[in-house]
N, C-alpha and C positions, 0 to 999 in steps of 0.2 A: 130179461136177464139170462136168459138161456143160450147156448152157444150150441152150435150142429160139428157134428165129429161124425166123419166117414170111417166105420170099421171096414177092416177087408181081409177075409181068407186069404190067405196066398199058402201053397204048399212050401216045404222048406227045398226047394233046390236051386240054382246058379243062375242067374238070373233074370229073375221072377221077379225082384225087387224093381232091378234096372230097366224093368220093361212099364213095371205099373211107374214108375216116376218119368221114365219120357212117353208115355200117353199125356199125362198132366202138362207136364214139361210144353210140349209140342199142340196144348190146346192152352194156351197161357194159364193156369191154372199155377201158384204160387201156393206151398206148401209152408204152412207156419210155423207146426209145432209134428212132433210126429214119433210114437214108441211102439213096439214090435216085443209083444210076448208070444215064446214059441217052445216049440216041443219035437222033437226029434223028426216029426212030420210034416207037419205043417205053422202057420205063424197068425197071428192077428195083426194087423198093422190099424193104426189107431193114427187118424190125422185130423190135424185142424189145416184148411184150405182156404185163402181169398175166397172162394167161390163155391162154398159146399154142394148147392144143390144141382149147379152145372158139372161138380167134380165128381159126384154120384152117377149122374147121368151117363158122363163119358166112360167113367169105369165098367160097369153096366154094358153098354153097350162094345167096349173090348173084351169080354166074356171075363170079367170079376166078378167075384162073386164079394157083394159089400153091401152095408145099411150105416142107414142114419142114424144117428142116436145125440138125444139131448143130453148134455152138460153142462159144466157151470164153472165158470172162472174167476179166480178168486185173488184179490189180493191181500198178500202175506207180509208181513213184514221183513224185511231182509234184513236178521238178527236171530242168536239164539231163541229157541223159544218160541217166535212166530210162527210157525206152521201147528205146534202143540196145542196152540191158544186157537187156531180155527178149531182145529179134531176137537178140543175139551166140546166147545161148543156146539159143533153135532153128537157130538158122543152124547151130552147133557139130556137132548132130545130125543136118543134112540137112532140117531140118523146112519143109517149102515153106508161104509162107503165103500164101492164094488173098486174101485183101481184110482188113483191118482195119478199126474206123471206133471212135471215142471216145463212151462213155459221157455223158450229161449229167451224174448227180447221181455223187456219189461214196457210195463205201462204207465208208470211212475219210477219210484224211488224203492219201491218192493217190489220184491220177486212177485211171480203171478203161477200160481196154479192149476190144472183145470181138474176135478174133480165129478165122477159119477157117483152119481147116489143113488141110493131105492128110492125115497121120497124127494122130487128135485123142487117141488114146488113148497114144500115145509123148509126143505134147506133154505131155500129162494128168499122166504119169510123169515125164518131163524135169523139168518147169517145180516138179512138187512136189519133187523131192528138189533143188533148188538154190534152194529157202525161197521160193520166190515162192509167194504165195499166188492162188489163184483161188476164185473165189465158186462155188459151187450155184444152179443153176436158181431154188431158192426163193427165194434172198437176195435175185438180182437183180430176179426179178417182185418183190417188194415197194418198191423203190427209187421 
């Protein structure tokens, strides 16, 4: 139930961006999902990729500086109120949740989105036994 997300340092200057997405780009790597918290110097860029652990490698290897990190993707109901009713339900638990950020395509008929937590493995269990459904690593690389 776990999804891989490449984090990546990038400094904030002119392009830094367009360099790390044609490495990707230009090693077929297909970019799903992707948000960029940043601060006057530098930026995190947070991506979901067809191909995490080949897109790890590549990055890596043009002198990024990036890591893996498990997540978890979630479908929400696409309706008021749906995304409140997951939060209730880890909040319920104690489940702390370090960043969110929304999927583009969907998986069904609800929004889908991915989700870091401190406890991925309690969320993992939580969130299955009260019917919410979460996708696999592979569902989402193919979106």
């Amino acid at each position: 139930m776990k999804v891989q997300q490449i984090s990546v340092f990038l400094e904030n200057k002119s392009g830094r961006l367009a360099t790390l997405t044609d490495v990707l780009g230009k090693a077929g790597i297909n970019i799903r999902a992707l948000s960029i918290a940043d601060t006057s110097d530098f930026g995190i860029l947070r991506l979901i990729v067809n191909q995490p652990e080949e897109a790890f490698r590549i990055l890596k290897e043009a002198g990024f500086t990036a890591s893996l990190t498990d997540i978890i993707a979630v479908e929400v109901k696409d309706e008021p109120g749906g995304l409140a009713a997951i939060l209730k339900i880890l909040e319920s638990a104690g489940i702390n949740i370090e960043y969110l950020y929304a999927f583009l395509e969907k998986s069904s008929n609800d929004a889908l989105v991915v989700f870091r937590v401190e406890q991925i493995e309690d969320a993992i269990n939580l969130l299955t036994k009260n019917n919410v459904n979460l996708l696999k690593g592979a569902e989402v690389y193919k979106l």
